[in-house]
PAMIVEX-291749 format. One line per field, with one value per residue (C-alpha): residue in one letter; x negated, y negated, z negated. Coordinates in pm, 1 decimal. Each point is the difference from the previous one (the first is absolute). Example, Ala and Ser with C-alpha at 12.3 -4.5 7.8 and 13.67 -1.06 7.14 Angstrom:
// PAMIVEX-291749
residuo = c(A,S) $
c1 = c(-1230.0,-137.0) $
c2 = c(450.0,-344.0) $
c3 = c(-780.0,66.0) $
// end
This chain:
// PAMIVEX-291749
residuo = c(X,X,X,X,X,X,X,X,X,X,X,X,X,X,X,X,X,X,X,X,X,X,X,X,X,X,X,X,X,X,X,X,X,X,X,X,X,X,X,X,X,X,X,X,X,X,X,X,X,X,X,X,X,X,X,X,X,X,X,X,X,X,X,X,X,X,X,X,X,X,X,X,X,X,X,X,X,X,X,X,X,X,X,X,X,X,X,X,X,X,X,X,X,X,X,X,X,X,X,X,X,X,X,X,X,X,X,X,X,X,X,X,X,X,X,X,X,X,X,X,X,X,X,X,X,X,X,X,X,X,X,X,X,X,X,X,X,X,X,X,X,X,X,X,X,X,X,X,X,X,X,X,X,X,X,X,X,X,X,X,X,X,X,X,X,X,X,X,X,X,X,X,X,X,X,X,X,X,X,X,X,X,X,X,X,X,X,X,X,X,X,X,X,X,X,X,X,X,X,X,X,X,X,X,X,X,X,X,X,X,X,X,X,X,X,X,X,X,X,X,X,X,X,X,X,X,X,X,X,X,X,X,X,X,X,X,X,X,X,X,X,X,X,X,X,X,X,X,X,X,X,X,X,X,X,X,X,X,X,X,X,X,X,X,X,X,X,X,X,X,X,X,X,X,X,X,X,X,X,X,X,X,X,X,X,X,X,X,X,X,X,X,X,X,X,X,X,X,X,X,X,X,X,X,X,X,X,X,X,X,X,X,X,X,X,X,X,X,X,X,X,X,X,X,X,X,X,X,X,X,X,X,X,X,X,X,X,X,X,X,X,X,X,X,X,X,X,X,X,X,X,X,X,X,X,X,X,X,X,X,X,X,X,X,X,X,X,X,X,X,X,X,X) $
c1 = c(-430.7,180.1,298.7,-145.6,131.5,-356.7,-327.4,14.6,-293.4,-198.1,-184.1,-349.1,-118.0,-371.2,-337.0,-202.6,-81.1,-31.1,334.4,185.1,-212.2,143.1,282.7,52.0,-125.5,242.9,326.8,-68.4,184.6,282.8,51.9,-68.9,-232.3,-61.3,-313.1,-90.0,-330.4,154.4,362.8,43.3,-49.4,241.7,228.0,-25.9,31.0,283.4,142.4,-28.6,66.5,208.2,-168.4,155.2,-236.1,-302.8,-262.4,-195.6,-304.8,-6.4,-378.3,-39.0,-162.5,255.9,324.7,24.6,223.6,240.8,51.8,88.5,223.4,178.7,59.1,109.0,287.1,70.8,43.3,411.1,-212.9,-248.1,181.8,81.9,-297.6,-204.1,-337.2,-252.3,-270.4,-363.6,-217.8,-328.4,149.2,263.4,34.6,383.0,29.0,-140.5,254.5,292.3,-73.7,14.8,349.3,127.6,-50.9,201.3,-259.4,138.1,-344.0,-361.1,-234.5,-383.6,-323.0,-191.6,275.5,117.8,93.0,292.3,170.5,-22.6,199.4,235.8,85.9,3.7,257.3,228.3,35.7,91.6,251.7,116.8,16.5,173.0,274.2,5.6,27.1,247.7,234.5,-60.3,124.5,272.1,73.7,21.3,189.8,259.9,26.3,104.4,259.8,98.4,16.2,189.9,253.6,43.6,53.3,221.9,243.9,16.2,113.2,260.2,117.5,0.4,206.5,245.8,33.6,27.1,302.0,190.3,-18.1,72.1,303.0,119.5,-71.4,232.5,325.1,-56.5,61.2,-324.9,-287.0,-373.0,-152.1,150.4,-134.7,-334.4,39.9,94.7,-281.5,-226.4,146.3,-32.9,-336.1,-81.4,140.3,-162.7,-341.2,77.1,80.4,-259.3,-192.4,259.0,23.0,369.2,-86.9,-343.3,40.6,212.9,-100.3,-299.2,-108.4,175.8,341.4,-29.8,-32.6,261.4,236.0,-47.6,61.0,291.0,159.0,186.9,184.1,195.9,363.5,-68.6,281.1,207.3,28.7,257.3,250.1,260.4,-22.7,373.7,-161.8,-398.4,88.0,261.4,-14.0,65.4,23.2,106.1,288.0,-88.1,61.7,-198.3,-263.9,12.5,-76.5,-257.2,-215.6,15.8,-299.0,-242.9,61.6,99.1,-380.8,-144.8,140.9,-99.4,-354.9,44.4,181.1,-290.0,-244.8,207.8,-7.6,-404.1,13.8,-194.8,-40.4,-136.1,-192.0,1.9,370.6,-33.0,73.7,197.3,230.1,-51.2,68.5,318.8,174.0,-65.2,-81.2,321.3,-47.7,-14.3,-219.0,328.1,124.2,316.8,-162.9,131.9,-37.0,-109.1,-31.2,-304.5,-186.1,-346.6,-293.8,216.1,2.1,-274.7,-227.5,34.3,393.6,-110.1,-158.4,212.8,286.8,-184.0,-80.0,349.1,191.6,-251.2,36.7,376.8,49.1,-206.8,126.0,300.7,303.6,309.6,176.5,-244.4,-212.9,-351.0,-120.4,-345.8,-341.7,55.6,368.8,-124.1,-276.0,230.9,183.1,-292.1,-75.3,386.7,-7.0,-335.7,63.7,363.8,-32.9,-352.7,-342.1,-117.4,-343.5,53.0,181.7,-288.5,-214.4,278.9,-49.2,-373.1,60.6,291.8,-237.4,-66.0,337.4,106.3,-286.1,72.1,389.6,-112.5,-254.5,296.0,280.7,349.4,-99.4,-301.2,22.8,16.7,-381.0,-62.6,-18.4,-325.2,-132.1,-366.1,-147.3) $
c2 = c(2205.0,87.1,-142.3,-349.7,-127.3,-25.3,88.2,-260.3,-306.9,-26.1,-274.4,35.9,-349.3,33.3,-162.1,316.0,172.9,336.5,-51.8,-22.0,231.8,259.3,-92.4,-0.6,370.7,85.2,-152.5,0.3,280.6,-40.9,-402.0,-303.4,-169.1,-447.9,-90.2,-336.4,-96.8,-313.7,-128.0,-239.5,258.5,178.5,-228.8,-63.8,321.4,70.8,-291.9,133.8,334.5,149.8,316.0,291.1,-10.0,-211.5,101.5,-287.2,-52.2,-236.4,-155.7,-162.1,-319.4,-307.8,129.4,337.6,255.0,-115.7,-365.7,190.5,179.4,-280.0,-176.4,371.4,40.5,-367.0,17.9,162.9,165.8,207.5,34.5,313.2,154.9,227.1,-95.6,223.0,-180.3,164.4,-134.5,104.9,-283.1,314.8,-173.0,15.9,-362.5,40.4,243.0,-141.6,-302.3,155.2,167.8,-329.2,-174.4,247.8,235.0,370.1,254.0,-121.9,245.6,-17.3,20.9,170.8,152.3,328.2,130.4,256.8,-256.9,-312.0,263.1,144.6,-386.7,-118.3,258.5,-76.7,-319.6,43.4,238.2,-247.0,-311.6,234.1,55.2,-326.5,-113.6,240.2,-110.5,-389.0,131.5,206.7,-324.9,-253.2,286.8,-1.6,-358.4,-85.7,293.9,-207.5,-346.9,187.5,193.3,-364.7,-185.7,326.1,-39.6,-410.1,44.1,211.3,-255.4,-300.9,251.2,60.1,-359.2,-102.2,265.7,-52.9,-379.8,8.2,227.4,-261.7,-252.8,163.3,-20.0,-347.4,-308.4,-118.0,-6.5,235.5,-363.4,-129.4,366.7,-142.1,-343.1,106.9,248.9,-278.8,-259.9,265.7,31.8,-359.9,-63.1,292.9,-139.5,-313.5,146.2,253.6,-189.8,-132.2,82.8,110.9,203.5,86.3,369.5,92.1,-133.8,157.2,101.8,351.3,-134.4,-320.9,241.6,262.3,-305.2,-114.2,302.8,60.1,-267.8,86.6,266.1,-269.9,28.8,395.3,59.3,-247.2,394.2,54.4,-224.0,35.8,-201.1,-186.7,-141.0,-23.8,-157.4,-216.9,-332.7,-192.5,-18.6,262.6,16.3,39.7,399.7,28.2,-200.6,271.8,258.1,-201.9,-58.7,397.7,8.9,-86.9,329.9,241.9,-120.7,88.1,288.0,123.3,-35.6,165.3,286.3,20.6,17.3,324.9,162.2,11.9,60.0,-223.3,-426.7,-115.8,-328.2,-165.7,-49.2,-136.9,-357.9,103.3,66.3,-291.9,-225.1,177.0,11.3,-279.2,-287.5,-169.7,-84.6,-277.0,-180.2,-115.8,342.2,-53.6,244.5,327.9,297.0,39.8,-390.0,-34.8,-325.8,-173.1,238.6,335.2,-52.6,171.5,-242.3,159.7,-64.5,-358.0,-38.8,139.9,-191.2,-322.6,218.0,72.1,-328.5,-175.3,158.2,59.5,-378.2,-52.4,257.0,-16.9,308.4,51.0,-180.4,-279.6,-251.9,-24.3,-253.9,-175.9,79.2,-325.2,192.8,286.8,-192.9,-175.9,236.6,195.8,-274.4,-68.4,390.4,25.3,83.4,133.3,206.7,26.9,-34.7,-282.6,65.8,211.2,-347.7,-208.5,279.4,-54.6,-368.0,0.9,232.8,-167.8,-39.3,366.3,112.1,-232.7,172.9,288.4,-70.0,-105.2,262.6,259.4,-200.3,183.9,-157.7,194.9,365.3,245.2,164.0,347.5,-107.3,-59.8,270.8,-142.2,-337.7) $
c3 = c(2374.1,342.9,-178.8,160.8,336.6,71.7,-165.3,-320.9,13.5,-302.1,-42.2,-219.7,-166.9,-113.0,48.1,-37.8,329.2,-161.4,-202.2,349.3,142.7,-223.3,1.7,380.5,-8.9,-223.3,136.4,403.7,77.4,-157.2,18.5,217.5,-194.3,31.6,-246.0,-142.6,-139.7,-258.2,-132.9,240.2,315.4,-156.8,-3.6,345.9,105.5,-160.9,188.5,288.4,-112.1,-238.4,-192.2,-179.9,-275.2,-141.5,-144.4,-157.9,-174.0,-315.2,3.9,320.6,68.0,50.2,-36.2,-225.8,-8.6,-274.7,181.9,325.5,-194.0,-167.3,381.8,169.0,-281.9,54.7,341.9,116.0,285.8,-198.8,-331.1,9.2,198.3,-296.8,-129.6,-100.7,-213.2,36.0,-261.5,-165.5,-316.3,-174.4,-315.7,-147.1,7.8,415.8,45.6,-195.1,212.6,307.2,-91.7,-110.4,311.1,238.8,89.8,22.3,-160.2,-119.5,145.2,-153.8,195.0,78.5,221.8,-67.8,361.8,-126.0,-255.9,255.0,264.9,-220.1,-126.6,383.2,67.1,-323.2,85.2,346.1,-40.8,-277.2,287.6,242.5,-265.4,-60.8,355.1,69.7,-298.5,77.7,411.0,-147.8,-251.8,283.3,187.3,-247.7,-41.3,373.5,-52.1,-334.9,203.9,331.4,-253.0,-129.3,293.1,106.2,-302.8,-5.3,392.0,-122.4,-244.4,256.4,244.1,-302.0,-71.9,335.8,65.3,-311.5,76.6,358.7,-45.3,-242.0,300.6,220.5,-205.1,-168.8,238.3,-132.6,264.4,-45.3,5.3,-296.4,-178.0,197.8,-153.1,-379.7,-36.1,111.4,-288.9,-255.9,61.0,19.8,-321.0,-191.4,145.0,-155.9,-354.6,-23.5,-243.2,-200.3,-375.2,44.0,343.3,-3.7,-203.6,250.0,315.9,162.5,357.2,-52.6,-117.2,248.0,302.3,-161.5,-0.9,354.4,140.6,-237.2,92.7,309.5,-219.1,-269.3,191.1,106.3,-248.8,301.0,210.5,-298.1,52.6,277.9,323.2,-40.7,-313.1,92.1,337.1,-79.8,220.9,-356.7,-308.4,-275.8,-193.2,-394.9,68.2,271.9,-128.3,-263.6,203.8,167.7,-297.7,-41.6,258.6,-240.0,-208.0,278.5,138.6,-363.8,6.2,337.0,-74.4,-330.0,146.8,292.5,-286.6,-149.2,321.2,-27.3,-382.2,-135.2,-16.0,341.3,-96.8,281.8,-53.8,-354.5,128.9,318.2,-310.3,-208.7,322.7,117.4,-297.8,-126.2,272.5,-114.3,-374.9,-96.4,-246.7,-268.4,55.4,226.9,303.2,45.4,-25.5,-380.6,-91.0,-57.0,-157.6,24.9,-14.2,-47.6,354.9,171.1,139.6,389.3,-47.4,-57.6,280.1,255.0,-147.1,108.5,333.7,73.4,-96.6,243.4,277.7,-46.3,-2.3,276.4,225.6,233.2,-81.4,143.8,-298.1,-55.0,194.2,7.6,-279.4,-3.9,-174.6,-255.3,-89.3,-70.5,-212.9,-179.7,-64.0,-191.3,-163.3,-162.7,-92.3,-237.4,-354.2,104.9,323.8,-7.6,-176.2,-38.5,30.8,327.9,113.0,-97.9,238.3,282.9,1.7,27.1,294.2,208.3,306.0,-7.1,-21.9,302.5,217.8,-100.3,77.9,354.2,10.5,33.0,110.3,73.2,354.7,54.0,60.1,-236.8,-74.3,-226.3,-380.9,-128.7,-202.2,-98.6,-80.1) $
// end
């Protein structure tokens, strides 16, 4: 028993002085021994004090043996410390009994002084196994919960790089990746329980699209600056090439996810929303013309995102337009640009979207993308 950090406490439940008499002389040495004369001493003591072991007699005035059992296995803190029952009642049924309610051996008196020390010692040895699996268990677990929180830092850093290197070639500002991320979200809280939404929104895919977000135009790093930073608009051909950034993004991430070897699920919708953010719901978006629900429902969303904030943000070819336009707007496009149950969302949420729109105004300075709730 040296195993122990410490000499292991036993504590002996009985009402006979001889019984823990005898029992004291056989133990002492080798354990730290608390005694209690009924069930509800026992219980206090091991209130105060937390045994190793219990060895508890069954016929005891007041409270016996098998209802102290039944409120030690009851109780998180004592659960799992072993009970020995000593009884002179050795019946099957007593015994059976005793099993049933949690209690580790059945021991008969009068006490046989080799058998009660060679079952002491088996059980301790079995509770210092046990203890030292449940340490090694909870051991393990923190490792689980740091390797975790290790690997979902890793993905914010990715996301945060890819998107901020497509921040420094587009004219677009880091707040209005701030400000879409934010709609997205809003507007997938508002759908989570609806019929058409509700398989595929939940709290993993909700947070997998808001920090997604920031990565629909990454494709943008594609496309040369004489066309990407043009000070107006596009001629047909150039508009072309423009609308190529939704598929050289796509295939980016797909070719990152080759590099590693195998699918990388945290950029399943980092996918979905760069290649296809500019659908549309009658099937006139580009890149693969996609209609109503073949659309993935992230896309959706960020196409409400991005047609927001592009109307209510100022660019070198266009002026800055107000929230109502922008609304508007939204509203004219459901059922051809977009859904129009994600419009019916957008409406119930105008207010939001205009705090959030002032929230991380182009006139405040530019903070690190949000990465968590």
């Amino acid at each position: 028993m040296n195993q122990f950090p410490r000499k292991p406490i036993v504590l002996v439940v009985d009402d006979m002085p001889a019984n823990l008499q005898l029992i004291n002389e056989l133990l002492r040495e080798q354990y730290q021994l608390r005694v209690a004369v009924s069930g509800e001493q026992a219980l206090q003591i091991v209130d105060r004090v937390l045994p190793d072991l219990i060895l508890l007699d069954v016929q005891m005035p007041g409270m016996d043996g098998y209802e102290v059992c039944r409120r030690l296995k009851s109780n998180p803190k004592t659960m799992d410390v072993p009970v020995l029952f000593l009884s002179a009642r050795n019946e099957d049924e007593d015994q059976c009994l005793g099993l049933e309610l949690g209690a580790s051996d059945y021991l008969s008196k009068p006490v046989n002084p080799p058998i009660l020390l060679a079952r002491v010692q088996t059980q301790m040895r079995l509770k210092l196994a046990a203890d030292l699996l449940r340490v090694q268990n909870n051991f393990l677990d923190q490792e689980v919960l740091a390797r975790t929180r290790e690997l979902q830092a890793t993905h914010d850093v990715t996301i945060m790089a890819l998107a901020s290197l497509a921040e420094t070639r587009d004219n677009e500002t880091g707040n209005h990746l701030r400000r879409t991320q934010h709609y997205v979200r809003a507007l997938a809280e508002a759908l989570r329980h609806h019929p058409r939404f509700s398989a595929f929104l939940d709290d993993e895919s909700i947070e997998l699209m808001f920090k997604s977000a920031p990565l629909h135009d990454i494709g943008k790093v594609g496309i040369a600056d004489h066309i990407l930073l043009k000070p107006g608009r596009f001629e047909p051909a150039e508009f072309e090439i423009m609308k190529t950034h939704a598929q050289l993004g796509y295939q980016a991430l797909v070719h990152a996810e080759e590099l590693l070897g195998q699918p990388v699920p945290f950029l399943s919708i980092a996918k979905e929303i760069a290649l296809c953010h500019h659908e549309k719901w009658d099937g006139s978006g580009y890149p693969n013309g996609l209609a109503g629900d073949a659309i993935p429902v992230s896309a959706r969303l960020m196409a409400v995102a991005d047609v927001y904030d592009a109307v209510i943000s100022r660019r070198v070819y266009k002026s800055q337009m107000s929230h109502q336009t922008a609304a508007t707007i939204i509203y004219d496009g459901a059922g051809r640009h977009f859904d129009p149950d994600v419009v019916l969302a957008f409406r119930a949420l105008e207010e939001e979207f205009d705090q959030i729109a002032q929230r991380f105004s182009d006139s405040e300075p530019a903070e690190p993308l949000t990465m968590a709730g």
